[in-house]
C-alpha positions in Angstrom: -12.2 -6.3 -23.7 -14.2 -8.8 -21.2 -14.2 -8.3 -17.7 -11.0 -9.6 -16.1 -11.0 -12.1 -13.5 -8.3 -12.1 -11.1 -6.5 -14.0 -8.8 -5.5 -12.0 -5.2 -3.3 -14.1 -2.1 -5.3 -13.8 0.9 -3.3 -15.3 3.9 0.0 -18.0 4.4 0.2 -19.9 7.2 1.3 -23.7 7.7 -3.0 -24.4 9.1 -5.9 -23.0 7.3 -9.3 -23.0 8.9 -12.2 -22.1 7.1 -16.1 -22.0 7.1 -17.7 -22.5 3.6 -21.4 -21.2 4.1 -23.6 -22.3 1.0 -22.3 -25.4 -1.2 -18.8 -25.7 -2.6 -16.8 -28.9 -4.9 -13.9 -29.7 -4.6 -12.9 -29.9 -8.5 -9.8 -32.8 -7.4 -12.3 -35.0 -6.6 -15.5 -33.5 -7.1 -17.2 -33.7 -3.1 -19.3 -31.7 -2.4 -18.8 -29.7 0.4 -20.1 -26.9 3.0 -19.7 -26.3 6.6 -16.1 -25.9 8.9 -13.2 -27.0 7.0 -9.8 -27.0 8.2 -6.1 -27.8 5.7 -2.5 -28.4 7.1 0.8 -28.3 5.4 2.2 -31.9 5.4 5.6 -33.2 3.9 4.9 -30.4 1.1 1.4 -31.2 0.3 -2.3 -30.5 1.8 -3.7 -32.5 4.2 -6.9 -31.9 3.8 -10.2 -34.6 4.9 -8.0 -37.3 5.7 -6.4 -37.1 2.2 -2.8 -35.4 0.1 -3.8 -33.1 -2.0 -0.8 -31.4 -4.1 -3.4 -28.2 -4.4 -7.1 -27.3 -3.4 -10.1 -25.6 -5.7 -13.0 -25.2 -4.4 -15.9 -23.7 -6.5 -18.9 -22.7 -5.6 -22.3 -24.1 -7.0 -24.7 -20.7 -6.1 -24.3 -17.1 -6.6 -24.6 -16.6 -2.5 -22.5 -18.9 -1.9 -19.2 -17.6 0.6 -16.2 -18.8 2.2 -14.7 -17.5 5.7 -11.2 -17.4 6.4 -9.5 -17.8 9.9 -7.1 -15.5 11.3 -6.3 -13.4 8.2 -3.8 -10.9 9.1 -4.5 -7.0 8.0 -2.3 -4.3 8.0 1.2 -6.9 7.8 4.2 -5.1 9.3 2.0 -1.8 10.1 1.2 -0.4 13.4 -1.6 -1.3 13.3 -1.1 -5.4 12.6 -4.1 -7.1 13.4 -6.2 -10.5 12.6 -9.4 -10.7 11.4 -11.9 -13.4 10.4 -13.1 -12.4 7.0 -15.4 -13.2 4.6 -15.3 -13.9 0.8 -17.2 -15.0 -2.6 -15.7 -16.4 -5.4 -13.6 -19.2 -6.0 -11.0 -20.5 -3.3 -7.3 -22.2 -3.6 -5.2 -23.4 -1.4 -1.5 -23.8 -2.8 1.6 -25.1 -1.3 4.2 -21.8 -1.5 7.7 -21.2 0.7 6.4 -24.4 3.1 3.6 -22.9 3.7 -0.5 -22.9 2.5 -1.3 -20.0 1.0 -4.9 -19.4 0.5 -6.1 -17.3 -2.7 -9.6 -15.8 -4.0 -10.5 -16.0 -7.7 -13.0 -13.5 -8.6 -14.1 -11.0 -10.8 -12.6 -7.4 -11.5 -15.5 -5.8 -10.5 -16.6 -7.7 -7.0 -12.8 -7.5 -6.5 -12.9 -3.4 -6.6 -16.3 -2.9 -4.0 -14.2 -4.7 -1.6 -11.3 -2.5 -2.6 -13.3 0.7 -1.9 -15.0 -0.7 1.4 -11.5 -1.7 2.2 -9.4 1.2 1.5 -12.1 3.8 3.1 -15.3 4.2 4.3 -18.3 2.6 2.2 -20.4 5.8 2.8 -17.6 8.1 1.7 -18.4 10.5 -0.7 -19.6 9.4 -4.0 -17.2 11.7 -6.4 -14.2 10.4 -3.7 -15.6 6.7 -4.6 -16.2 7.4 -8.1 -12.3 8.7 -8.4 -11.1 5.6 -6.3 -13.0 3.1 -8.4 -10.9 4.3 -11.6 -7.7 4.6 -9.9 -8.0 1.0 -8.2 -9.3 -0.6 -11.2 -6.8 1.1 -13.4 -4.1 -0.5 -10.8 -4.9 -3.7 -10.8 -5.5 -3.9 -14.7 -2.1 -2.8 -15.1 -1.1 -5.5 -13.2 -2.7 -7.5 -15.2 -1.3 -6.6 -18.1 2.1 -6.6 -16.4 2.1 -10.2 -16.0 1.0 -10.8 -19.0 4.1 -9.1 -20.6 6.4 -10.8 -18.0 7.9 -7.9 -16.8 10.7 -8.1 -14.4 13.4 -5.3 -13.0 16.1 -6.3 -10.4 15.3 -4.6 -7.3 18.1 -4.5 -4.9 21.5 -3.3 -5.3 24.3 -4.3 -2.9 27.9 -2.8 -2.6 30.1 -2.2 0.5 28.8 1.6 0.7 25.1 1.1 -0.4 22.0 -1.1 -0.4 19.3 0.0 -2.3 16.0 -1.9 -2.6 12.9 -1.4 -3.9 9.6 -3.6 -3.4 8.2 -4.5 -6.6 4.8 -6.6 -8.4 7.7 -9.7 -8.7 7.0 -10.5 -5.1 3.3 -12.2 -6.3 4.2 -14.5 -8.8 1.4 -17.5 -7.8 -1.5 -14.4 -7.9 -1.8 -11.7 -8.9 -2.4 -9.4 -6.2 -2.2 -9.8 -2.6 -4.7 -8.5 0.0 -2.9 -6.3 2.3 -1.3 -2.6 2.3 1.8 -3.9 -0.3 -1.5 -4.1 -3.0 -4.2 -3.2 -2.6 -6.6 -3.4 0.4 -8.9 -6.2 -0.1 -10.9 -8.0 2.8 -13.5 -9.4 0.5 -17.1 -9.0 1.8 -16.4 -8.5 5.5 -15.9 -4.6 5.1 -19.7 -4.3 4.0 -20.5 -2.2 0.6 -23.7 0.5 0.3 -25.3 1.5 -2.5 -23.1 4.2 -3.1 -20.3 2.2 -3.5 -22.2 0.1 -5.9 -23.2 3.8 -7.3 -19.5 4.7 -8.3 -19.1 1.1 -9.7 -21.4 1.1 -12.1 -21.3 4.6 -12.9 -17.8 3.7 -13.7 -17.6 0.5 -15.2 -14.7 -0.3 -17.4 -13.2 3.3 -16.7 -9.4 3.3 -16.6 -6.8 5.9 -16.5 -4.5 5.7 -19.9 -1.8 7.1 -20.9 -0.2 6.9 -24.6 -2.7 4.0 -25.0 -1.7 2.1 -21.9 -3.4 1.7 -18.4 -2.1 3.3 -16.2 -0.6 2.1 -13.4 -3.0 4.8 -10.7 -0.4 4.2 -7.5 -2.2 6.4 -4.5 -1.0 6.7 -0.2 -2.6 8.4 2.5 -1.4 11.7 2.7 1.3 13.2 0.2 2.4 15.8 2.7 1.3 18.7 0.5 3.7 16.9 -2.4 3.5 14.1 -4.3 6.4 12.2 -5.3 8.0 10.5 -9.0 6.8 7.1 -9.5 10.9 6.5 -10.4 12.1 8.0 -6.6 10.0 5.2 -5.3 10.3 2.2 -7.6 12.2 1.0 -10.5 13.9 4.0 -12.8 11.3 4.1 -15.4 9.7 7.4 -15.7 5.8 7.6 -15.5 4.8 11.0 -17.2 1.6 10.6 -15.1 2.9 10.2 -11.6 5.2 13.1 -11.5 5.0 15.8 -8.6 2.2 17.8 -7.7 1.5 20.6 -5.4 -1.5 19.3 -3.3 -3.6 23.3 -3.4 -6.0 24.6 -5.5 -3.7 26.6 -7.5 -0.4 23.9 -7.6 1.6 26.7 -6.8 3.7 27.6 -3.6 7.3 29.1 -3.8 8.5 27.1 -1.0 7.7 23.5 -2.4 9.5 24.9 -5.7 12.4 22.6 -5.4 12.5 20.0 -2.5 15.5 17.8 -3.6 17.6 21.0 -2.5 17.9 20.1 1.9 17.7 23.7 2.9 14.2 23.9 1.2 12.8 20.1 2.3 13.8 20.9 5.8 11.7 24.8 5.7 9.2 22.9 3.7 8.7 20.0 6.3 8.7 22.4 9.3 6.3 24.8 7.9 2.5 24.1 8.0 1.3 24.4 4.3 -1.7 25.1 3.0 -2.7 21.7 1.3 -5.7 19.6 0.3 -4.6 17.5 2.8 -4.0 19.2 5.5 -7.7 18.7 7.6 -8.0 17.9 10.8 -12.1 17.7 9.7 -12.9 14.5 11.5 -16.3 13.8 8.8 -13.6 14.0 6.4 -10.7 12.1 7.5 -13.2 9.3 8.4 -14.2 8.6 4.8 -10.6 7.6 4.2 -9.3 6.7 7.7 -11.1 3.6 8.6 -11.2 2.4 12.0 -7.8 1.1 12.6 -5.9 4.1 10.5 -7.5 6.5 12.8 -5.3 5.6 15.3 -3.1 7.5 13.3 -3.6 11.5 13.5 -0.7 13.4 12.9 0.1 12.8 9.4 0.3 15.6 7.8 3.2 16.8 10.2 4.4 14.1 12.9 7.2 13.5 15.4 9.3 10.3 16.4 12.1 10.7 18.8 14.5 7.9 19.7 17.2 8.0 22.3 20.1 6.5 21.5 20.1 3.1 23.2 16.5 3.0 21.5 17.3 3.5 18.0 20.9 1.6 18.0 19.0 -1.4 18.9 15.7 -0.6 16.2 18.1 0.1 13.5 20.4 -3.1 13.9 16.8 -5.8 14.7 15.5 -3.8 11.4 18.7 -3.3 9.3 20.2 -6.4 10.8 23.4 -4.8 10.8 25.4 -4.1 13.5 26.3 -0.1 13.1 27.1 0.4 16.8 26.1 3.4 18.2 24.3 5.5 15.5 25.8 8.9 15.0 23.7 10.6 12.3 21.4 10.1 10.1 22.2 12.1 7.0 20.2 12.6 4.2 22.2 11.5 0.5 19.2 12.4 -1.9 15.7 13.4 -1.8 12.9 13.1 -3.9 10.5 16.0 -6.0 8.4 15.9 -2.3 11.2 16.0 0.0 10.9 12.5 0.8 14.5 11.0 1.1 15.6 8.2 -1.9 19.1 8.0 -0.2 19.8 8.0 3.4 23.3 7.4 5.3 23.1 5.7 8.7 26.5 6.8 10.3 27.8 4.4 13.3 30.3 4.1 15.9 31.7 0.6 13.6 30.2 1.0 10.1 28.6 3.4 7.9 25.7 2.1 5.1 23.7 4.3 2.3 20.3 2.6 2.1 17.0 3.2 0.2 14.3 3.8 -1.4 11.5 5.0 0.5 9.9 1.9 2.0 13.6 0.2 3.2 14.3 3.8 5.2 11.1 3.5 7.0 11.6 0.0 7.4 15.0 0.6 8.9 13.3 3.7 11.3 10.7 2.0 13.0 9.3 -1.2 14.4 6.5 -1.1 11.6 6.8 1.1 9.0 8.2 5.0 9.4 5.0 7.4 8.4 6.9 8.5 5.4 10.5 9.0 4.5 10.1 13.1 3.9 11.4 13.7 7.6 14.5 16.1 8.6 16.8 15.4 11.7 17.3 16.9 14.9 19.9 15.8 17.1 20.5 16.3 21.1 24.4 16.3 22.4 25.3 15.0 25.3 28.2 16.8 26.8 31.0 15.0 25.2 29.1 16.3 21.6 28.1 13.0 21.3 24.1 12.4 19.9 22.1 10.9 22.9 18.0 11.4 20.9 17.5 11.8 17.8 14.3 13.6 16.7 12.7 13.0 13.0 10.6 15.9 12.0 8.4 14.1 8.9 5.5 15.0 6.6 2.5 12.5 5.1 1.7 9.6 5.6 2.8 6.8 2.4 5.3 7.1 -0.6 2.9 9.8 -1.8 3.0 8.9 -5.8 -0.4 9.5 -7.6 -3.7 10.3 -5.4 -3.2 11.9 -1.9 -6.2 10.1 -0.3 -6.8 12.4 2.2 -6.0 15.2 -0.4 -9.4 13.3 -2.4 -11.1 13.0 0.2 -11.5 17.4 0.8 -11.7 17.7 -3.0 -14.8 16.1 -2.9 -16.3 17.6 0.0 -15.6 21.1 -1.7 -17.5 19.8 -4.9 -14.6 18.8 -7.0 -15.7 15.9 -9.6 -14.1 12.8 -9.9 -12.8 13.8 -13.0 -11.2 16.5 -11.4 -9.8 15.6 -9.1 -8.2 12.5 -11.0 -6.9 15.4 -13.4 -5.6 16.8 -10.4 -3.8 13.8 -9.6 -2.5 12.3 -12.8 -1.2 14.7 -15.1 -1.6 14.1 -18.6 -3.5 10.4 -18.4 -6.7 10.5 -19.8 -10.2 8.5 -18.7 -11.2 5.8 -20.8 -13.6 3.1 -21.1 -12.2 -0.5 -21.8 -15.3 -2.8 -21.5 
């Protein structure tokens, strides 16, 4: 097997300014360009240098060579939503998609993964952390790849008058291959700078996947598990991943209370206690090789607190649901996952009552960004006609919490765990394999 190039969906918008730095063609007509550049969506085609274009490829003509895009935004739909200016090398297209330009960056696998790691944590992180990352994110977006290539597909909502279910799946993509953001992978191309470590776990690494029963596999990781991690099936489409299965985040995977957390009297002891996990740190050295700069705005994640009153989150869950439940009444949870997070949850109101899931479309529904995870229990204040007037979720980690525990990887390492370790920790029964 060859290196893999890939194709990954950097930003939409109907304008797309960019500075090409270092000389570029334009393979529809062959100019040569360089310098500021600017496209627009017009009557579904590119305006672009006083000319239609139905698409752009640009290419560039030396190894230096990089493009800057304007205004990309990072962290889509998080807290911490932001827009950047960021650099790239590679190849650049601009395509017409959903009346808008959408601007993508051909590359290779391996250029593609150092921004991955920069991206993801910090560059100077430790080099058994970055080794383990590079596998896991390479292994990702090969089996993505491959994916594709197989075509595929699984419907991913289901609708009825008591349930909607929905789960957010690699169809989304279907002019790339990956796209930049959170949903993906983290990639902001050359503006998160790499060091030689990074380039250290890359080539001490090259080629290395995770397979299992001959296949890549498909390395899914979060933030913080939560001292669990959770089925690949609970979060995604019903297809059992032998690999991604639960594990108890502690040197010995064993604690008595995380035995069985689909049962609520034991997710709800479970989520109030204070485990003793990989990743539960408050080590700052630590939690900045994972956190970067924006994510540290973040620091209760291993156990956290949102309260709503009920004004508040009648009006959050109908702009988020858009649904019209009326005054919420509970919040009850239908079915829970091997980590406690909740698959199922019922949203009871004053005029309806609706059974949503999975994981992602609860914290969807629960906050104006994205709910830290969906292993929370609920605590309820009456007013004096017994009526709920705040509602109090009581949660644990930060993500969906299938495969690595970031955080989890991040204290491995510092307590001298190899990457092999710790991705044996992580991914039971895949093995490490080198595929070019």
């Amino acid at each position: 097997m060859e290196e893999p190039k890939i194709t990954v969906g950097i930003m939409s918008e109907e304008e797309i300014g960019f500075l090409l730095t270092g000389n570029f063609v334009l393979e529809q007509n062959g100019e040569s360009l360089t310098g500021k550049q600017k496209a627009k969506i017009s009557n579904g085609t590119i305006s672009f240098k006083g000319n239609q274009f139905p698409g752009l490829r640009l290419v560039p003509q030396e190894k230096d060579c990089d493009f800057e895009l304007t205004g990309v935004t990072i962290g889509k739909s998080f807290h911490w939503e932001q827009k950047e200016n960021l650099k790239f090398r590679g190849e650049l297209k601009i395509i017409v998609e959903n009346d808008k330009l959408t601007a993508i960056n051909e590359l290779p696998v391996e250029e593609y993964l150092a921004s991955v790691i920069s991206s993801e944590m910090s560059a100077t992180s430790a080099i058994e952390l970055l080794k383990a990352h590079a596998v896991i994110s390479r292994s990702w977006i090969l089996a993505q790849l491959d994916k594709k290539e197989k075509c595929t597909k699984s419907a991913s909502v289901y609708d009825s008058e008591s349930e909607h279910i929905k789960w957010y799946g690699k169809e989304d993509h279907i002019n790339f291959d990956v796209c930049a953001d959170d949903h993906c992978q983290r990639y902001q191309g050359i503006t998160r700078e790499s060091t030689d470590a990074v380039n250290e776990a890359l080539k001490k690494t090259t080629g290395e996947v995770l397979t299992y029963d001959g296949e890549i596999c498909d390395a899914r990781f979060s933030k913080s598990c939560g001292g669990v991690s959770e089925t690949f099936e609970n979060c995604w489409e019903e297809v059992p991943h032998p690999y991604l299965r639960k594990v108890i985040d502690n040197r010995d995977e064993c604690d008595i209370a995380a035995k069985d957390l689909t049962n609520e009297k034991n997710a709800r002891q479970w989520i109030l206690s204070n485990p003793e996990s990989f990743c539960n740190t408050t080590d700052e050295k630590i939690l900045s090789q994972v956190l970067v700069s924006y994510d540290q705005k973040t620091t209760d994640f291993f156990r956290w607190n949102v309260e709503y009153g009920q004004n508040e989150i009648s009006k959050l869950v109908k702009k988020r649901t858009g649904i019209d439940f009326g005054e919420i009444k509970d919040l009850i949870p239908i079915e829970r996952g091997e980590s406690g997070r909740i698959i199922k949850l019922q949203i009871v109101g004053s005029k309806r009552s609706l059974t949503i899931g999975k994981e992602l479309e609860i914290r969807k529904a629960l906050s104006e960004s994205h709910l830290y995870s969906s292993a929370f229990v609920v605590e309820k204040e009456m007013d004096k006609n017994n009526n709920p007037n705040k509602f109090i979720l009581h949660g644990a980690g930060w993500g969906h919490g299938v495969g690595l525990c970031q955080i989890g990887a991040a204290v491995m390492a510092s307590k001298g765990y190899g990457y092999q370790e710790i991705l044996k920790h992580y991914y039971k029964e895949a093995v490490i394999e080198k595929r070019y």
